[in-house]
BALOBA-1460 file (C-alpha; in Angstrom, 3 decimals):
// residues 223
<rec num="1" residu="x" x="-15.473" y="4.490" z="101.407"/>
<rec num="2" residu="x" x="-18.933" y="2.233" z="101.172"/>
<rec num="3" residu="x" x="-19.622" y="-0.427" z="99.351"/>
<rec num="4" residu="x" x="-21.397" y="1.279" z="96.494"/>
<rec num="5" residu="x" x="-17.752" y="2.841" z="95.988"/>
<rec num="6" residu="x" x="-15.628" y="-0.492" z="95.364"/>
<rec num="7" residu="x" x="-16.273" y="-2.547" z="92.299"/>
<rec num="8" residu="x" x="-16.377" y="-6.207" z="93.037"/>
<rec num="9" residu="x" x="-14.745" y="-8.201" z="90.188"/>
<rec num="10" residu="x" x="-15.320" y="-10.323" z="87.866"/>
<rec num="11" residu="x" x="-13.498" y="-13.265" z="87.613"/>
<rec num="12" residu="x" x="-13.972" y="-14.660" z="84.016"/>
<rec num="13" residu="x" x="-12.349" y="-16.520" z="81.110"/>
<rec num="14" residu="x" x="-10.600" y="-14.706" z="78.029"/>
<rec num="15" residu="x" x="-11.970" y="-15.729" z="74.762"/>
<rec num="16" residu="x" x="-10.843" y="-15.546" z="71.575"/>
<rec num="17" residu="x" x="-12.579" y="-12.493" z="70.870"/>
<rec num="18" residu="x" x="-12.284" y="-11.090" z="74.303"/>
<rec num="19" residu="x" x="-10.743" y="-6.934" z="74.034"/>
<rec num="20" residu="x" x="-8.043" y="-8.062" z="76.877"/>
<rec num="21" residu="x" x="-6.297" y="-10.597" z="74.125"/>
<rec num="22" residu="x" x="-6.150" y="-8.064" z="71.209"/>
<rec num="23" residu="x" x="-2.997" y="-5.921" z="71.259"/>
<rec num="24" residu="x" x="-4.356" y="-3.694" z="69.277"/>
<rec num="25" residu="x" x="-7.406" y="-2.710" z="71.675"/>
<rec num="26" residu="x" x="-7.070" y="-0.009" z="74.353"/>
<rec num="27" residu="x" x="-8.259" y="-3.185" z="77.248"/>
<rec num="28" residu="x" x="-5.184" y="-5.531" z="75.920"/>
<rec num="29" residu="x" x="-3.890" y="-7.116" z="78.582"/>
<rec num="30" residu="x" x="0.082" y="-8.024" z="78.415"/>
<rec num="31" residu="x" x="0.147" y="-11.883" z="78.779"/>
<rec num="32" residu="x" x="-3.545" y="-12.228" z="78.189"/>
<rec num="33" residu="x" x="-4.605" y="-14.800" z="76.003"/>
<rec num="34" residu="x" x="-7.473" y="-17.098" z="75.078"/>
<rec num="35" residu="x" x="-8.518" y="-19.525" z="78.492"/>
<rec num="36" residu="x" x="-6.668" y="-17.683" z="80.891"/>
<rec num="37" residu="x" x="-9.075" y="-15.992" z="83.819"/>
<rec num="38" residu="x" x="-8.868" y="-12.641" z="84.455"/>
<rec num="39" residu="x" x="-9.716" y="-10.138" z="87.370"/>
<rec num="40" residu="x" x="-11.384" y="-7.445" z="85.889"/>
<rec num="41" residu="x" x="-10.344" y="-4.864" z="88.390"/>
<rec num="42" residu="x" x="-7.383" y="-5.639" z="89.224"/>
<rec num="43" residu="x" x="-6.238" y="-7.018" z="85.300"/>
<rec num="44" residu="x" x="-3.807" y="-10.188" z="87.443"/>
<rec num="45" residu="x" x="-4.058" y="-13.037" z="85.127"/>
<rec num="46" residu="x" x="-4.404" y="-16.642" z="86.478"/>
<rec num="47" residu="x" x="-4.178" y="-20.002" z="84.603"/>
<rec num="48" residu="x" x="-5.941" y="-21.802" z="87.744"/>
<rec num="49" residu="x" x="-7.302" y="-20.514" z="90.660"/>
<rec num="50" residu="x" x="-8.408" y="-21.300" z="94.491"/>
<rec num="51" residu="x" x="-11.297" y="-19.984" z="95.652"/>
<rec num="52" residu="x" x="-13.916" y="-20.572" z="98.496"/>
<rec num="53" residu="x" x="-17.660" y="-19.989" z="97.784"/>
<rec num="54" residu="x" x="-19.148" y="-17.921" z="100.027"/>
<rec num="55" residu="x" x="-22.511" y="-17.097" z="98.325"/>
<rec num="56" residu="x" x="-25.282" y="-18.205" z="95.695"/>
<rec num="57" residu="x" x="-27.578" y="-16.116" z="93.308"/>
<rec num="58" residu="x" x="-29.143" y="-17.020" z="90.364"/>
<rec num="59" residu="x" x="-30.958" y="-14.296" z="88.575"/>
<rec num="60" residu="x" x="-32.261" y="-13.282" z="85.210"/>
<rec num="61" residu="x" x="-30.753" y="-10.132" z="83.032"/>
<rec num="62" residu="x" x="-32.300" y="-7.779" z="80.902"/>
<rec num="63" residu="x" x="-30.043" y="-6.931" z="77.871"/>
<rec num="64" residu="x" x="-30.668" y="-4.872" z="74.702"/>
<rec num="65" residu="x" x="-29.138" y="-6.091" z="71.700"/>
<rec num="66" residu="x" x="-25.396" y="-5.569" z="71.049"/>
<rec num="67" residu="x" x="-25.284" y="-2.276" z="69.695"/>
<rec num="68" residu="x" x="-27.909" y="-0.557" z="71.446"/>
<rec num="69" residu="x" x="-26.855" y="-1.319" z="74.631"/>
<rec num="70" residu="x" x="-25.153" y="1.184" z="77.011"/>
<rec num="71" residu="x" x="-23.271" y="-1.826" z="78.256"/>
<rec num="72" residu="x" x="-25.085" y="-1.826" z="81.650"/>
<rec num="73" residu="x" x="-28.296" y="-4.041" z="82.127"/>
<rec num="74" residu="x" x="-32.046" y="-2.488" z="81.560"/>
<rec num="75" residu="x" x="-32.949" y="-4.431" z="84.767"/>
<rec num="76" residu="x" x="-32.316" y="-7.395" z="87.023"/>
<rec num="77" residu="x" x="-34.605" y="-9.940" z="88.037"/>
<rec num="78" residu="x" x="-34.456" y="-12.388" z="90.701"/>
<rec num="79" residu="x" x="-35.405" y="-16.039" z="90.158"/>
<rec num="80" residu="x" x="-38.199" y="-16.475" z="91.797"/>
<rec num="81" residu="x" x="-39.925" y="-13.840" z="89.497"/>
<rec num="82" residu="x" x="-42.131" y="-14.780" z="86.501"/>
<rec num="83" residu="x" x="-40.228" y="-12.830" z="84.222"/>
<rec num="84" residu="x" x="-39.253" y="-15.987" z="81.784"/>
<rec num="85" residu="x" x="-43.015" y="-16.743" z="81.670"/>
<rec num="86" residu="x" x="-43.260" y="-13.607" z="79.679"/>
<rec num="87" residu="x" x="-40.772" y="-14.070" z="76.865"/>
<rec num="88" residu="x" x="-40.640" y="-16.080" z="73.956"/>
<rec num="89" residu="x" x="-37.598" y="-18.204" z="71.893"/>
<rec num="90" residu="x" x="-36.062" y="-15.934" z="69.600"/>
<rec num="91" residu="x" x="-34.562" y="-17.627" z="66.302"/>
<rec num="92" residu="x" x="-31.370" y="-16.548" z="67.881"/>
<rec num="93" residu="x" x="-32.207" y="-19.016" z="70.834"/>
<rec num="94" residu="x" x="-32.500" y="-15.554" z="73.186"/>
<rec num="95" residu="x" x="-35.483" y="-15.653" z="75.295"/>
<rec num="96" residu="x" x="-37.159" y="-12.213" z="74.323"/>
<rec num="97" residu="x" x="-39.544" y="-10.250" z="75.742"/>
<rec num="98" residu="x" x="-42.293" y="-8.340" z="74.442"/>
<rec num="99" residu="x" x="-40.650" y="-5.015" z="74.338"/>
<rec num="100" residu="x" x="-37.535" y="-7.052" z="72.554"/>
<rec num="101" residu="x" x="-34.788" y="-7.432" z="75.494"/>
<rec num="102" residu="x" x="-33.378" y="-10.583" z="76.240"/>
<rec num="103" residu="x" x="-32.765" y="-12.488" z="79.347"/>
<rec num="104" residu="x" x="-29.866" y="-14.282" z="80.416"/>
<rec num="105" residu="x" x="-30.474" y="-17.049" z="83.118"/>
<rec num="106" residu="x" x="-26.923" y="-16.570" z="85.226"/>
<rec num="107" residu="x" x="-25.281" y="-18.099" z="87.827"/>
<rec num="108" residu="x" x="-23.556" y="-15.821" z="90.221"/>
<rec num="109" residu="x" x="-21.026" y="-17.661" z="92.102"/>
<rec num="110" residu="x" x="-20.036" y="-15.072" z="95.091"/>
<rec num="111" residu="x" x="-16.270" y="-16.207" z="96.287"/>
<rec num="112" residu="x" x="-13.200" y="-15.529" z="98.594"/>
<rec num="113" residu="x" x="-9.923" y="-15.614" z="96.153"/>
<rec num="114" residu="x" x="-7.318" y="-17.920" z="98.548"/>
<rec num="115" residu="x" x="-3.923" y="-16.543" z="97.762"/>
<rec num="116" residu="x" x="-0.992" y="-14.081" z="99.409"/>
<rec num="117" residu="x" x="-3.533" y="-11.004" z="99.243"/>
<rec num="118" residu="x" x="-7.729" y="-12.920" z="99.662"/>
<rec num="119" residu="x" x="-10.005" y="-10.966" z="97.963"/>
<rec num="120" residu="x" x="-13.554" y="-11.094" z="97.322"/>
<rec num="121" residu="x" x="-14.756" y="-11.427" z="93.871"/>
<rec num="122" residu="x" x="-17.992" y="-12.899" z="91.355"/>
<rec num="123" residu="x" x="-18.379" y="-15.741" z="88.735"/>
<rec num="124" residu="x" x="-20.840" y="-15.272" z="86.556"/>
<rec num="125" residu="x" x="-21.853" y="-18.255" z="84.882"/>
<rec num="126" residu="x" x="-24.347" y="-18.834" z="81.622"/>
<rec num="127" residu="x" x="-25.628" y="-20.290" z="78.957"/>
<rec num="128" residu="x" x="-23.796" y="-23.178" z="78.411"/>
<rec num="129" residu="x" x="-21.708" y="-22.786" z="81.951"/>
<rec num="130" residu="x" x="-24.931" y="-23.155" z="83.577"/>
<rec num="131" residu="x" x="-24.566" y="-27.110" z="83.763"/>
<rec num="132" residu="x" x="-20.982" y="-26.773" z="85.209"/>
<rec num="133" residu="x" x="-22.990" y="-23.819" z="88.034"/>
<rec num="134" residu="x" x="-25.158" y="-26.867" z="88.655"/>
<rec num="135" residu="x" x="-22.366" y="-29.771" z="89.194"/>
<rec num="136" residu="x" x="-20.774" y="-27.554" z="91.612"/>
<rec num="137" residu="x" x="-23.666" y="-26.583" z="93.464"/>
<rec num="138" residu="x" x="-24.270" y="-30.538" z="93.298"/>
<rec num="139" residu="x" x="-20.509" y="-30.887" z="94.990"/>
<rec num="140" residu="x" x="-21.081" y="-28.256" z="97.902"/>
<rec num="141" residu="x" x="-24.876" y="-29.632" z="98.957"/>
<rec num="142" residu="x" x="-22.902" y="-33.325" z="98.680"/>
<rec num="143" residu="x" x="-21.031" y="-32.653" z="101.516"/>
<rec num="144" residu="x" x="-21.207" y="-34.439" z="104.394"/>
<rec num="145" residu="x" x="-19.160" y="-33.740" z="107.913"/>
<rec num="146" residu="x" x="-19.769" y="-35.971" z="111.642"/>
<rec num="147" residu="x" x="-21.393" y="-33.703" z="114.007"/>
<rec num="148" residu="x" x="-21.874" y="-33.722" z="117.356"/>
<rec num="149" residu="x" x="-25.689" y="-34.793" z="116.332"/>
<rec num="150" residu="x" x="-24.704" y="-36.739" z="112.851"/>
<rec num="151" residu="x" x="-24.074" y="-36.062" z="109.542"/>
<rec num="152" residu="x" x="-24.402" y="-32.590" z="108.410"/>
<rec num="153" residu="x" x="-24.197" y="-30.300" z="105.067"/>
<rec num="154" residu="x" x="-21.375" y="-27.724" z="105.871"/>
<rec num="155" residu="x" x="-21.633" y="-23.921" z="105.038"/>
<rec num="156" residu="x" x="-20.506" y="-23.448" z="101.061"/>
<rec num="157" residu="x" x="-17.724" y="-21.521" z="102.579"/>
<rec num="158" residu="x" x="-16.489" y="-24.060" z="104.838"/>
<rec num="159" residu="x" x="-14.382" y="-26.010" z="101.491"/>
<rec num="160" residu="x" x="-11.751" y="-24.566" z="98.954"/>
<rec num="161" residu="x" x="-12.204" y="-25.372" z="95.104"/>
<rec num="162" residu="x" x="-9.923" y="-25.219" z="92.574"/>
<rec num="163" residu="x" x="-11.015" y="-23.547" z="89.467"/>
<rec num="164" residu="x" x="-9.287" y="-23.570" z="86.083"/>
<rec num="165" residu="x" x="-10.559" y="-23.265" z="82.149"/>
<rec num="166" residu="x" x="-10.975" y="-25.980" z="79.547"/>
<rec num="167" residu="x" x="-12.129" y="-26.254" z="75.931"/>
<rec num="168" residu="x" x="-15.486" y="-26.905" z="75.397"/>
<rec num="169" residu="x" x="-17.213" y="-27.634" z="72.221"/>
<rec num="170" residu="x" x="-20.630" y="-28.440" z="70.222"/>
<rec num="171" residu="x" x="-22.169" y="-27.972" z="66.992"/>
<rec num="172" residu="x" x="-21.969" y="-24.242" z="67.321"/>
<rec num="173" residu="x" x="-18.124" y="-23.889" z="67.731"/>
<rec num="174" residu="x" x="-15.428" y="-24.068" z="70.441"/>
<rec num="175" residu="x" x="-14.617" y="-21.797" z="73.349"/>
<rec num="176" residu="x" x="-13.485" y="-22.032" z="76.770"/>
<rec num="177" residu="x" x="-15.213" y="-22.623" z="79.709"/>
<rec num="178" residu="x" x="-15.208" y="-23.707" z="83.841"/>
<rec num="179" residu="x" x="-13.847" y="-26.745" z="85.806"/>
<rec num="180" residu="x" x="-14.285" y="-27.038" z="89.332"/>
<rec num="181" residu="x" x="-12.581" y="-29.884" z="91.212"/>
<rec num="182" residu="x" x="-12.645" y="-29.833" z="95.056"/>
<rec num="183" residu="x" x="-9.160" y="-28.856" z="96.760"/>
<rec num="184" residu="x" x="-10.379" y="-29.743" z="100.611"/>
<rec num="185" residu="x" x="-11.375" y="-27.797" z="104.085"/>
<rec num="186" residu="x" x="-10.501" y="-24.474" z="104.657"/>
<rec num="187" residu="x" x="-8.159" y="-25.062" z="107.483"/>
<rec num="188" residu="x" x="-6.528" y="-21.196" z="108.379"/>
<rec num="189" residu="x" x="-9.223" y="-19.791" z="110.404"/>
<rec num="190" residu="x" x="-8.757" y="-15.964" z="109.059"/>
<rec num="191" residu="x" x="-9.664" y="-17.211" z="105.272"/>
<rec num="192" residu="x" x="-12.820" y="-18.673" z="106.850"/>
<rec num="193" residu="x" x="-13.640" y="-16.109" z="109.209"/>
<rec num="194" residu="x" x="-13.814" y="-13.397" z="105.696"/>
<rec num="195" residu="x" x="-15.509" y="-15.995" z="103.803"/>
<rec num="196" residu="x" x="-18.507" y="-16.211" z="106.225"/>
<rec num="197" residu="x" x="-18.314" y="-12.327" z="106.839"/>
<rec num="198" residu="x" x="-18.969" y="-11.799" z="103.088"/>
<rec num="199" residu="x" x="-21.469" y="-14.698" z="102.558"/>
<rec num="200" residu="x" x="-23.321" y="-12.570" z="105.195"/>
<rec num="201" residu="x" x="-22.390" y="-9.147" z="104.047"/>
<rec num="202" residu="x" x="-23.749" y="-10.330" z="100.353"/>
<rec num="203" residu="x" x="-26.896" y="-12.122" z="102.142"/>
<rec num="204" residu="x" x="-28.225" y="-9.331" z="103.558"/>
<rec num="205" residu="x" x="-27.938" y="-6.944" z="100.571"/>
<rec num="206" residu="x" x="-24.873" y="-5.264" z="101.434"/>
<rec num="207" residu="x" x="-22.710" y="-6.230" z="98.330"/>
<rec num="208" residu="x" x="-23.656" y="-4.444" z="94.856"/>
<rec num="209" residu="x" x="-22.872" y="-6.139" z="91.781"/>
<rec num="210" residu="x" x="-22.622" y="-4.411" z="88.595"/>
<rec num="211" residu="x" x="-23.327" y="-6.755" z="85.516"/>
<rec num="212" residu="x" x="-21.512" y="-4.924" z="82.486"/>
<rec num="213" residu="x" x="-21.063" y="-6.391" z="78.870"/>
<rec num="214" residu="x" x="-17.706" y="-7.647" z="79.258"/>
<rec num="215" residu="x" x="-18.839" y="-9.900" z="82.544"/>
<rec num="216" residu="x" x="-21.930" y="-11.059" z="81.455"/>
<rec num="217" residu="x" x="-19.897" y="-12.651" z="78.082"/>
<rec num="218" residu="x" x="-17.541" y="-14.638" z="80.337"/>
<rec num="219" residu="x" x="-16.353" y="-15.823" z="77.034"/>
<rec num="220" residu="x" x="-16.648" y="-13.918" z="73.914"/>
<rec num="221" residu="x" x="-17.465" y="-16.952" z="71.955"/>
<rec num="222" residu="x" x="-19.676" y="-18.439" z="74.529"/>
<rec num="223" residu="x" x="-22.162" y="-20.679" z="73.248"/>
C-alpha cells in the first residue's frame, strides 16, 4: 500500500451546518455537534487536541461554485504563483477568476496527532482562520532554544500545541473557529522521531492531500 492509497485526514471543526451534526444526514456522526473537531477518516471526535506541527503549505484553491462542483478542486496552486494577480473581488467577497472559479487562500497546517495511537493528519485553515494560521506560525518562528553556538529557532516539530475550538464572531454571524496555545517540548523521542520523518516525507512531495468540499469548509458557517 503507497501513499496515493491512504487518505490523510482532515482535522476540522463541526459547524452548525456541518452533515456530521444532522441526524438526519447519511454523514451524522453520533456525539457530533457544533465546535467539536473531527477526524474525517477515522469519524473520533475530540473537544481539544495535542498535536505537533511537522509541516507548512500555504496554497491557493480553485473551486466552482456550490452546485457545480464535483466536490474535488479544478486545480491547486502554490503561493508563489501569480494566480491572485489574475482574479478580481466578487460581490460575494470571492476572488474570481476570469473563467468564474474562485480561490481560497489556505493554510495547510501538516501535524503529528500526540495520543495512545499518533497519527498523521492536515488543518486546513481559511478565510477568517487565516489570522489564527499566522499567530501560530508567529509562536513556532518565536522560539528560541541555547545551542551549543547560541540561540537558535527549533524545527516546528520539535514543540507540542494544544488545539481546541472557540466562538468567533463579526458582522456576518457566528461560528466556530481555532485556538492554539503552546503545551511544551516534545520530550518521548519516538513522537519526534515520526514527526520529523513526515515533515520530510511531506517536504519532498511524498504526501498527497486531497482538498474535498467538506475540508476546505472547516466550518460550515465560516466567515
Amino acid at each position: 500500500i503507497s501513499q496515493e492509497d491512504l487518505a490523510l485526514p482532515f482535522l476540522k471543526i463541526l459547524g452548525q451546518l456541518s452533515p456530521e451534526v444532522n441526524k438526519r444526514d447519511g454523514k451524522y456522526v453520533e456525539g457530533a455537534e457544533p465546535g467539536k473537531i473531527i477526524n474525517t477518516v477515522t469519524n473520533q471526535l475530540y473537544d481539544s487536541i495535542n498535536v505537533v506541527p511537522c509541516h507548512y503549505k500555504r496554497q491557493y484553491i480553485e473551486w466552482q461554485d456550490r452546485g457545480t462542483s464535483s466536490g474535488a478542486p479544478v486545480a491547486i496552486h502554490e503561493a508563489d504563483s501569480d494566480i491572485i494577480s489574475q482574479t478580481t473581488r466578487g460581490k460575494d467577497y470571492k476572488d474570481r477568476l476570469p473563467n468564474g472559479n474562485y480561490l481560497d487562500n489556505t493554510a495547510n497546517h501538516f501535524v503529528l496527532v500526540v495520543g495512545d495511537n499518533p497519527e498523521t493528519a492536515l488543518i486546513s485553515m481559511k478565510s477568517t482562520q487565516l489570522k489564527v494560521s499566522r499567530k501560530w506560525n508567529s509562536m513556532m518562528m518565536g522560539l528560541k532554544m541555547q545551542g551549543k553556538n547560541g540561540l537558535f529557532t527549533p524545527p516546528t516539530y520539535s514543540h507540542i500545541y494544544k488545539l481546541k475550538s472557540v466562538q468567533m464572531s463579526n458582522d456576518k454571524g457566528t461560528w466556530f473557529g481555532w485556538d492554539v496555545e503552546k503545551v511544551g517540548p516534545v520530550g518521548d523521542k519516538n513522537i519526534y522521531d515520526m514527526a520529523k520523518s513526515f515533515a520530510t516525507s511531506v517536504g519532498k512531495g511524498e504526501v498527497i492531500e486531497k482538498h474535498g468540499t467538506e475540508e476546505s469548509t472547516a466550518t460550515s458557517s465560516n466567515y
